[in-house]
N, CA, C and O atoms as a GROMACS GRO file, in nm:
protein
  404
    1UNK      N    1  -1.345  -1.370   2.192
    1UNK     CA    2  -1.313  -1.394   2.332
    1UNK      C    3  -1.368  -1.530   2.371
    1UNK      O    4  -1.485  -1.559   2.343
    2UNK      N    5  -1.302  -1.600   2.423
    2UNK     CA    6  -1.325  -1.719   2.498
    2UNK      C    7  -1.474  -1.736   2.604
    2UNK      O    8  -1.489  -1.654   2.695
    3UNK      N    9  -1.562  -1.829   2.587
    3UNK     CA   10  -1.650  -1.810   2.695
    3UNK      C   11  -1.628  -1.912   2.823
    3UNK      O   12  -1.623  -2.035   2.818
    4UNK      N   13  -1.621  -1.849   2.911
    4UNK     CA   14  -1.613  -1.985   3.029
    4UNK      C   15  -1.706  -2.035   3.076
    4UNK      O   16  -1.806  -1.983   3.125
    5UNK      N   17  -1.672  -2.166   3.061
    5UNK     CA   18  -1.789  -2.285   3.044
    5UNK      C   19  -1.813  -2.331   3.194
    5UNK      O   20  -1.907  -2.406   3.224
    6UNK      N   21  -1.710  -2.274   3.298
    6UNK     CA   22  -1.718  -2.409   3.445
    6UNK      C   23  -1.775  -2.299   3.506
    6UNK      O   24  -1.750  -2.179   3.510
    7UNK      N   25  -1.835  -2.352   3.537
    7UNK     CA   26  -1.996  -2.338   3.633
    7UNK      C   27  -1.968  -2.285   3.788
    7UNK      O   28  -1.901  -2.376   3.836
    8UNK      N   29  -1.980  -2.220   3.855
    8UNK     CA   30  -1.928  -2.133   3.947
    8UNK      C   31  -1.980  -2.260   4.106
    8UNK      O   32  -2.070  -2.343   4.102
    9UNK      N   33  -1.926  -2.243   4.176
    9UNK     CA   34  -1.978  -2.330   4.303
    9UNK      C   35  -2.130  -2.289   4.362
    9UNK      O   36  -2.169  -2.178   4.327
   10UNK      N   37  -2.213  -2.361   4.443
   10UNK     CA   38  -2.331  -2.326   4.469
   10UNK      C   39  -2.348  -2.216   4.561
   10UNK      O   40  -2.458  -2.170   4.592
   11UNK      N   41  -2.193  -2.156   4.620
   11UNK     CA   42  -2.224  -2.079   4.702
   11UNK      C   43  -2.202  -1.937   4.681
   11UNK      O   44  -2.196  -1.847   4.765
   12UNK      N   45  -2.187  -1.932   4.531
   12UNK     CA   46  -2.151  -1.836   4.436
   12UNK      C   47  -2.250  -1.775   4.337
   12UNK      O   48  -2.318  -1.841   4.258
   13UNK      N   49  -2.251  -1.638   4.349
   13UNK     CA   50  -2.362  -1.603   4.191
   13UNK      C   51  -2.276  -1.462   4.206
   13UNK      O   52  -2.232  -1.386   4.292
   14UNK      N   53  -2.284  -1.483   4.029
   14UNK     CA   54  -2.172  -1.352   4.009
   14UNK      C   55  -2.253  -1.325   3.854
   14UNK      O   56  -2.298  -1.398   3.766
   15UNK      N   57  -2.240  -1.159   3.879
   15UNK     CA   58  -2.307  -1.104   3.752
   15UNK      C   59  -2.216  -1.035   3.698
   15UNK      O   60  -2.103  -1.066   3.736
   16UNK      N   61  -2.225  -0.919   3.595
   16UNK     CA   62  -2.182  -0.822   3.559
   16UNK      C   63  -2.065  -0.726   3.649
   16UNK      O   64  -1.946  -0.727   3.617
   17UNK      N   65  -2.097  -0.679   3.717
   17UNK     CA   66  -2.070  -0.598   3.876
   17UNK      C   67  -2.041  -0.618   3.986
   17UNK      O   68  -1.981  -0.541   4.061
   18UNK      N   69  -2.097  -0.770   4.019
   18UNK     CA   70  -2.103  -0.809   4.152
   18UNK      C   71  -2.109  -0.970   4.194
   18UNK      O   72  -2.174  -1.057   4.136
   19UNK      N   73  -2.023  -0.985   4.310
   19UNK     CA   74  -2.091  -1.149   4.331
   19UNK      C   75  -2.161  -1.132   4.468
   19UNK      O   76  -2.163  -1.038   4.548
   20UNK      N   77  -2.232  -1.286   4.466
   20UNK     CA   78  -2.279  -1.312   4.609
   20UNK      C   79  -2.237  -1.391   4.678
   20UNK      O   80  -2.292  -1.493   4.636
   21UNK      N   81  -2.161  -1.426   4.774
   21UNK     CA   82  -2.098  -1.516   4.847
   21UNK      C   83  -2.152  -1.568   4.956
   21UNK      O   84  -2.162  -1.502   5.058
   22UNK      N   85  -2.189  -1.683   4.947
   22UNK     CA   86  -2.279  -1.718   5.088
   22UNK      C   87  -2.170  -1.820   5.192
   22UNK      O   88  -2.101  -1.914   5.152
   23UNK      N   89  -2.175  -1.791   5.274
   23UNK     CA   90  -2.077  -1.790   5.388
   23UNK      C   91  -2.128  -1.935   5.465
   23UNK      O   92  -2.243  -1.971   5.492
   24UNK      N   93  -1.968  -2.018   5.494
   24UNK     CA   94  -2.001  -2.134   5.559
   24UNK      C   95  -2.103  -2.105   5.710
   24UNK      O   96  -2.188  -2.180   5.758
   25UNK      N   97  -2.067  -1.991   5.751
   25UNK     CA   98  -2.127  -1.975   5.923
   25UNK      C   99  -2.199  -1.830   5.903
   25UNK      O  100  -2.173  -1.793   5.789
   26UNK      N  101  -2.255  -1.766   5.950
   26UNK     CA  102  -2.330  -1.643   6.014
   26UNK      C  103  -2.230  -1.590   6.072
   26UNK      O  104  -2.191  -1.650   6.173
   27UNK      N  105  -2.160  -1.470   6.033
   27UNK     CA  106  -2.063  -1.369   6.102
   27UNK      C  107  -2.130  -1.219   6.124
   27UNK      O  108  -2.236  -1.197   6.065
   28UNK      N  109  -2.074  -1.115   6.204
   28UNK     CA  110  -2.116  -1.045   6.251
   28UNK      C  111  -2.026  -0.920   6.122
   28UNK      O  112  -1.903  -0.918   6.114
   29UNK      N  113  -2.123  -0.822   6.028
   29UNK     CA  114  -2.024  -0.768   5.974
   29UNK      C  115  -2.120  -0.597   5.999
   29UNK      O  116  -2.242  -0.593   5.983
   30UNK      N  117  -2.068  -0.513   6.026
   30UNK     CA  118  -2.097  -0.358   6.080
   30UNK      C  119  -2.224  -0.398   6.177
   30UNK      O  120  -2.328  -0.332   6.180
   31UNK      N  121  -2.200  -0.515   6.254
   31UNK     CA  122  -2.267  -0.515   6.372
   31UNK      C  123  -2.398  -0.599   6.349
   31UNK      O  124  -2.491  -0.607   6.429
   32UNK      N  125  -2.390  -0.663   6.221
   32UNK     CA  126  -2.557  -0.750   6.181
   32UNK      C  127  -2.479  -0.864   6.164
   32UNK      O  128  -2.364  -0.873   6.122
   33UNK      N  129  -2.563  -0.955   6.204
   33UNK     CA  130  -2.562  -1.119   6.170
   33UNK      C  131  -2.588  -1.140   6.042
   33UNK      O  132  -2.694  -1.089   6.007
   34UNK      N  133  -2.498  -1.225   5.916
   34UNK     CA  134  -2.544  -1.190   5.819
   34UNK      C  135  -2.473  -1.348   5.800
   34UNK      O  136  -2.402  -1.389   5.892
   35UNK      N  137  -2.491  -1.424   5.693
   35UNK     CA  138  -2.447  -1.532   5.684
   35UNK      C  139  -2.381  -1.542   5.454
   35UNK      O  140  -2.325  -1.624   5.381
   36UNK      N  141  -2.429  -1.427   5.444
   36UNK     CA  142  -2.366  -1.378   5.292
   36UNK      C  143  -2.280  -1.231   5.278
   36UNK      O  144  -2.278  -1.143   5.364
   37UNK      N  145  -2.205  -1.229   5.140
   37UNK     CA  146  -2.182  -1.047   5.146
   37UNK      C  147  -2.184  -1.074   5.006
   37UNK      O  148  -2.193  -1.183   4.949
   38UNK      N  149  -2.173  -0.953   4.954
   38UNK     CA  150  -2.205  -0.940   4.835
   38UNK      C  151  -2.102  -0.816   4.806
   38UNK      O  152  -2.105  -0.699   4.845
   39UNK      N  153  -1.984  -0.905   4.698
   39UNK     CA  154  -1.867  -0.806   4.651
   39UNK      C  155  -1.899  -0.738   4.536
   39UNK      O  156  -1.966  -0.793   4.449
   40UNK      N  157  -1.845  -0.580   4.520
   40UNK     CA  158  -1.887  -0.526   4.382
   40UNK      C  159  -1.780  -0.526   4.334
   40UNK      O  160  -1.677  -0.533   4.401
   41UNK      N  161  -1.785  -0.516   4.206
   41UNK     CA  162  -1.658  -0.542   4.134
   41UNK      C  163  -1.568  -0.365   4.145
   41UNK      O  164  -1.613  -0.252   4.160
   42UNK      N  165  -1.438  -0.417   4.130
   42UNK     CA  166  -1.337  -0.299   4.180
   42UNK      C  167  -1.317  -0.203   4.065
   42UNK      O  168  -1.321  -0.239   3.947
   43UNK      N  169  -1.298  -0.099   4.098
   43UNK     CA  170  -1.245  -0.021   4.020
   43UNK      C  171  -1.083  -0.004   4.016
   43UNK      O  172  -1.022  -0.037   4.118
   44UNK      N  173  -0.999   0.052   3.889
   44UNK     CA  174  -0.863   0.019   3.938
   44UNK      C  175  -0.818   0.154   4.053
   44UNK      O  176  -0.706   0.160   4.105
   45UNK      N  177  -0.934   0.258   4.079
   45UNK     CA  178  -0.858   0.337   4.196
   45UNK      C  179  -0.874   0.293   4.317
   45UNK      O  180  -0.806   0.337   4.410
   46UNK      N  181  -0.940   0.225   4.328
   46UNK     CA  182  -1.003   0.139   4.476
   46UNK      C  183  -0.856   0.016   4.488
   46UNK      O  184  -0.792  -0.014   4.588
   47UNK      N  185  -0.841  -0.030   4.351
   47UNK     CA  186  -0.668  -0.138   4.362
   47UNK      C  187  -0.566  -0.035   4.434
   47UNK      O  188  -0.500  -0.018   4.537
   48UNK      N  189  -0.601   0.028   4.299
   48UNK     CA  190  -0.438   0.164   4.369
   48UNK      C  191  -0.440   0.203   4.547
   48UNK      O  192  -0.354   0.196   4.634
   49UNK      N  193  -0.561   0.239   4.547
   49UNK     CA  194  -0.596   0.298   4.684
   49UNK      C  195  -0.552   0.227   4.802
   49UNK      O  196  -0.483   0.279   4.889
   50UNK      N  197  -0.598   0.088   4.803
   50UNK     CA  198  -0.551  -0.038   4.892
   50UNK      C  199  -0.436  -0.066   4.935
   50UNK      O  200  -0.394  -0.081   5.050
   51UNK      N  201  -0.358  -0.077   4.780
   51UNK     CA  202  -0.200  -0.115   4.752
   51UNK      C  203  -0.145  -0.011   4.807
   51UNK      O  204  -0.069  -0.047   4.897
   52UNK      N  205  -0.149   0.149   4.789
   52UNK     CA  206  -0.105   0.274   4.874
   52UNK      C  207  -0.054   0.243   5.020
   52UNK      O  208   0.048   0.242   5.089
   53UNK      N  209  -0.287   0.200   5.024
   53UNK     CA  210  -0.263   0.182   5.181
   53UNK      C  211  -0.146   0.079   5.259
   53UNK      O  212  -0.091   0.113   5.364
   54UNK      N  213  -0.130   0.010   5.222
   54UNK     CA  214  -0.008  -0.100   5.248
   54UNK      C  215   0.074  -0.162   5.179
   54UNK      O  216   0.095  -0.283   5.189
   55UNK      N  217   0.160  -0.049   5.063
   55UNK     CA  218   0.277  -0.072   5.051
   55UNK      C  219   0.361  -0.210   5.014
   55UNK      O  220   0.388  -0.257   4.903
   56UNK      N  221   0.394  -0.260   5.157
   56UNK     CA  222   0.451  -0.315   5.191
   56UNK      C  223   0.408  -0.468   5.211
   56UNK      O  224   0.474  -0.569   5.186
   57UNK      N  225   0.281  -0.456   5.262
   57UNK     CA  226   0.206  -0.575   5.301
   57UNK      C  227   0.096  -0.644   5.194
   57UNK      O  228  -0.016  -0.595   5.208
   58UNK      N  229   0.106  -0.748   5.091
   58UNK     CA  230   0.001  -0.783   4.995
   58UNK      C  231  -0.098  -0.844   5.066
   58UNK      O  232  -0.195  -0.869   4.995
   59UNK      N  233  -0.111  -0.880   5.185
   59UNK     CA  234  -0.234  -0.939   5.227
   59UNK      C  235  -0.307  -0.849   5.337
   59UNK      O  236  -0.400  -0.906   5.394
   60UNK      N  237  -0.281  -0.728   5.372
   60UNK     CA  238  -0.325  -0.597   5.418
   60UNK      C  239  -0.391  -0.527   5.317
   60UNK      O  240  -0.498  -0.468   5.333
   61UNK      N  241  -0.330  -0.533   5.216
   61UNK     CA  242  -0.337  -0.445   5.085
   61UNK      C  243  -0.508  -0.540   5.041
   61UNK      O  244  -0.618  -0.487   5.022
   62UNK      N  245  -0.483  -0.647   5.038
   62UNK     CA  246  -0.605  -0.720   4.965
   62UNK      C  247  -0.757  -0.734   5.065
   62UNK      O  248  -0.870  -0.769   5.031
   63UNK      N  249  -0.687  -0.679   5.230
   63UNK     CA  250  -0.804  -0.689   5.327
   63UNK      C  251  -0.871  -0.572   5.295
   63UNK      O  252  -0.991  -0.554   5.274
   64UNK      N  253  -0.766  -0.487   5.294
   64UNK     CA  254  -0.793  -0.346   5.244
   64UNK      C  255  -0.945  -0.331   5.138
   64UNK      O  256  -1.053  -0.274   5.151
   65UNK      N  257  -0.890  -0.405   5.045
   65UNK     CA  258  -0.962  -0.383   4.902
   65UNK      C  259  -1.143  -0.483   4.959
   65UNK      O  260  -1.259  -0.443   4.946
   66UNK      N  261  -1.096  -0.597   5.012
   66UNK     CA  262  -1.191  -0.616   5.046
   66UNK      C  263  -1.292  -0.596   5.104
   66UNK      O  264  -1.401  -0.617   5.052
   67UNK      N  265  -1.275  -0.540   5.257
   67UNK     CA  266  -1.368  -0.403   5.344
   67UNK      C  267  -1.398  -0.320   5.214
   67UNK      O  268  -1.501  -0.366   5.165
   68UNK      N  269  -1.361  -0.240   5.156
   68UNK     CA  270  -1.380  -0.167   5.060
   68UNK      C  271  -1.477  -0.228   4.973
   68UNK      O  272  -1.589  -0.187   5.005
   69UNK      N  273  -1.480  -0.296   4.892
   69UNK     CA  274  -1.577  -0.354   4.778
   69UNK      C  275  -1.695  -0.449   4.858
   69UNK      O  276  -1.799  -0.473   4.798
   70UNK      N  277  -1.674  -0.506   5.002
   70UNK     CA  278  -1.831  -0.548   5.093
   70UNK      C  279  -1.856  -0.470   5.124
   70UNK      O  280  -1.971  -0.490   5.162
   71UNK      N  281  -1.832  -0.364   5.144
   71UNK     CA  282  -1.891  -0.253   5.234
   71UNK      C  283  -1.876  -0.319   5.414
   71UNK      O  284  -1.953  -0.286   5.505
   72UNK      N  285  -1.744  -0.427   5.431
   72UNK     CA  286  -1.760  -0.426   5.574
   72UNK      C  287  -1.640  -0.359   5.607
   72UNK      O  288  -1.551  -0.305   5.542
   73UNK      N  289  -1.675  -0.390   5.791
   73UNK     CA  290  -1.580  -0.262   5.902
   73UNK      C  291  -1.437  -0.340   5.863
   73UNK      O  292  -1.414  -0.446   5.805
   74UNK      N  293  -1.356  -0.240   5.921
   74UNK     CA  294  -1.212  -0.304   5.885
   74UNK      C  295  -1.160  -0.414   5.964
   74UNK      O  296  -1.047  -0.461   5.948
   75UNK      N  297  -1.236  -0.450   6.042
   75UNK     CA  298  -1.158  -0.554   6.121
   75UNK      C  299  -1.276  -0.669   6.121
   75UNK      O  300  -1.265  -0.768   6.193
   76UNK      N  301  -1.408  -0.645   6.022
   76UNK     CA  302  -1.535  -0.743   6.015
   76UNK      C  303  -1.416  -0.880   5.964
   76UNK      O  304  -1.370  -0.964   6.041
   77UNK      N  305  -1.391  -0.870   5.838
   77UNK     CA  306  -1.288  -0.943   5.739
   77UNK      C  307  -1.260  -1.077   5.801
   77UNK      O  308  -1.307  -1.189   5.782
   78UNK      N  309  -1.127  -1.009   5.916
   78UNK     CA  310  -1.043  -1.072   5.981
   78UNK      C  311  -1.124  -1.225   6.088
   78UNK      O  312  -1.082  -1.333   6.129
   79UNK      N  313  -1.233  -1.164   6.094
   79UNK     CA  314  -1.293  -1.227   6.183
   79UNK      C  315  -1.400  -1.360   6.066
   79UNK      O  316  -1.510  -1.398   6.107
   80UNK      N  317  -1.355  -1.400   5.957
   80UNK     CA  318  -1.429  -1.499   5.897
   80UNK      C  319  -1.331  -1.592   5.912
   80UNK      O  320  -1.218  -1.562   5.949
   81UNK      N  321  -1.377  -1.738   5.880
   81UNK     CA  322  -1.271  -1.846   5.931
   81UNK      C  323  -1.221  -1.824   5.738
   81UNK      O  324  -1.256  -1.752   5.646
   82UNK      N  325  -1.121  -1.935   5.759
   82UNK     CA  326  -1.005  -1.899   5.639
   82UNK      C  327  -1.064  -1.941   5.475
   82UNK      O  328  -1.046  -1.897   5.361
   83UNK      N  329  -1.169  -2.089   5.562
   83UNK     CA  330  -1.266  -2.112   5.454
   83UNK      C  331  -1.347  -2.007   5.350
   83UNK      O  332  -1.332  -2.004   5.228
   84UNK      N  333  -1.472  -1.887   5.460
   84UNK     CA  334  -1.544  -1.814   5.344
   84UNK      C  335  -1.395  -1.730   5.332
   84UNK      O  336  -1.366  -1.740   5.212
   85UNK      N  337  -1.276  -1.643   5.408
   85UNK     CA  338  -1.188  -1.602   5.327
   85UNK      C  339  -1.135  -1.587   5.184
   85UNK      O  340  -1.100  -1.485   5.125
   86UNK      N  341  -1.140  -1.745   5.134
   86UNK     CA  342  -1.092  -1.799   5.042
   86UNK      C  343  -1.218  -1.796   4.927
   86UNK      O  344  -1.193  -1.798   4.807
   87UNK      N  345  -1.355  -1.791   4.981
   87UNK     CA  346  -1.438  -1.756   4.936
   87UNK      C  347  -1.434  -1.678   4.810
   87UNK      O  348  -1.441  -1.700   4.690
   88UNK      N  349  -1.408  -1.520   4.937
   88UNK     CA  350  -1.415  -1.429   4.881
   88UNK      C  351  -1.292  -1.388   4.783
   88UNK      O  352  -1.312  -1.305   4.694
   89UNK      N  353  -1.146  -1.456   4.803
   89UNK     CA  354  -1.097  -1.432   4.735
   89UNK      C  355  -1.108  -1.494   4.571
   89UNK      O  356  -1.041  -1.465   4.472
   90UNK      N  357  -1.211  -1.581   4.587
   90UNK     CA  358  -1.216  -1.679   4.460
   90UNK      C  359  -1.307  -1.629   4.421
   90UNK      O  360  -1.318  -1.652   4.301
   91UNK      N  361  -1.435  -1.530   4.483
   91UNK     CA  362  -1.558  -1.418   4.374
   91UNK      C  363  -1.454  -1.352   4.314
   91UNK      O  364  -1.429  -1.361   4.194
   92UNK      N  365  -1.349  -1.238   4.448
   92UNK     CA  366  -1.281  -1.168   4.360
   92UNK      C  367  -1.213  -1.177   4.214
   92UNK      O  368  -1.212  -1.099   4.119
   93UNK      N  369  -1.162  -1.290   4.234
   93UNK     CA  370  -1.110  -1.335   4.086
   93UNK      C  371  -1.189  -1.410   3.983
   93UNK      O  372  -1.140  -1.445   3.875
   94UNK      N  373  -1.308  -1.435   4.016
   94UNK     CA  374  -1.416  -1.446   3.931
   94UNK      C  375  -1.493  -1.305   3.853
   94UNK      O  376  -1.568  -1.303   3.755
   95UNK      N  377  -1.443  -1.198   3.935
   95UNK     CA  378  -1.531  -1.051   3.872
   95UNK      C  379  -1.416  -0.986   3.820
   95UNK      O  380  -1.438  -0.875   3.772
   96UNK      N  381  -1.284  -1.031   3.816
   96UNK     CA  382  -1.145  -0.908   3.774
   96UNK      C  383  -1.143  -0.993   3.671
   96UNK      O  384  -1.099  -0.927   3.577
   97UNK      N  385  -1.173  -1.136   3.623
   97UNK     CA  386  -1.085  -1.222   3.497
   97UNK      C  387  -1.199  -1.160   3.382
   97UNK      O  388  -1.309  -1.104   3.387
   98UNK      N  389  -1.108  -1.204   3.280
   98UNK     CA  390  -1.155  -1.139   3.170
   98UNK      C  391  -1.287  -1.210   3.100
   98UNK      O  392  -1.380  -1.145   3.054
   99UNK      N  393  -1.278  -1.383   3.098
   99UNK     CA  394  -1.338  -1.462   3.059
   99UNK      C  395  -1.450  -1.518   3.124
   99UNK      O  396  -1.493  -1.628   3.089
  100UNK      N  397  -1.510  -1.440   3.232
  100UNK     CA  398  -1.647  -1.455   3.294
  100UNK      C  399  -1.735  -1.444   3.204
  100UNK      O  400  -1.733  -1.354   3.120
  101UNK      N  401  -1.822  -1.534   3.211
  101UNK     CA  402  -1.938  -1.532   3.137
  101UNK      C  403  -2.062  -1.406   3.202
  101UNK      O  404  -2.171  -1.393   3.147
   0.00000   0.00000   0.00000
């Protein structure tokens, strides 16, 4: 297996299980000021589960998954600017690829 050599951004630490994402601003997520979250890596019933939940919609489906694996409220998400968004979508695909170190 291939090892990947590029070095993750500074606002990133990703292990085995989980990353840490540290957030351009301090957002409010199940009611605490928190300025990081920390994603666990998915299981594929937690994918299925999401995708269920919205069908129809792939970026419902992926908010979905996300509340789910931070442990935030369902509408915490929505409320980050598009920047840590993108964040989190770039841990996510740092903990699903195969070639993480």
């Amino acid at each position: 297996m291939a090892q990947n050599t590029e070095k993750p951004p500074e606002w990133l630490t990703v292990s085995a299980d989980s990353a840490v994402i540290k957030l351009s601003k301090t957002v409010k997520v199940n009611q605490i000021e928190t300025d990081q979250l920390t994603m666990r890596s998915p299981t594929v019933r937690e994918v299925r589960h999401a995708t269920k939940a919205a069908p129809d919609d792939e970026e419902q489906s992926e908010m979905i998954l996300f509340a789910s694996l931070t442990d935030a409220g369902p509408n915490d998400l929505g409320e980050l600017s598009v920047r840590d968004y993108k964040r989190l979508q770039a841990a996510y695909f740092r903990l699903v690829r195969e070639d993480r170190v």
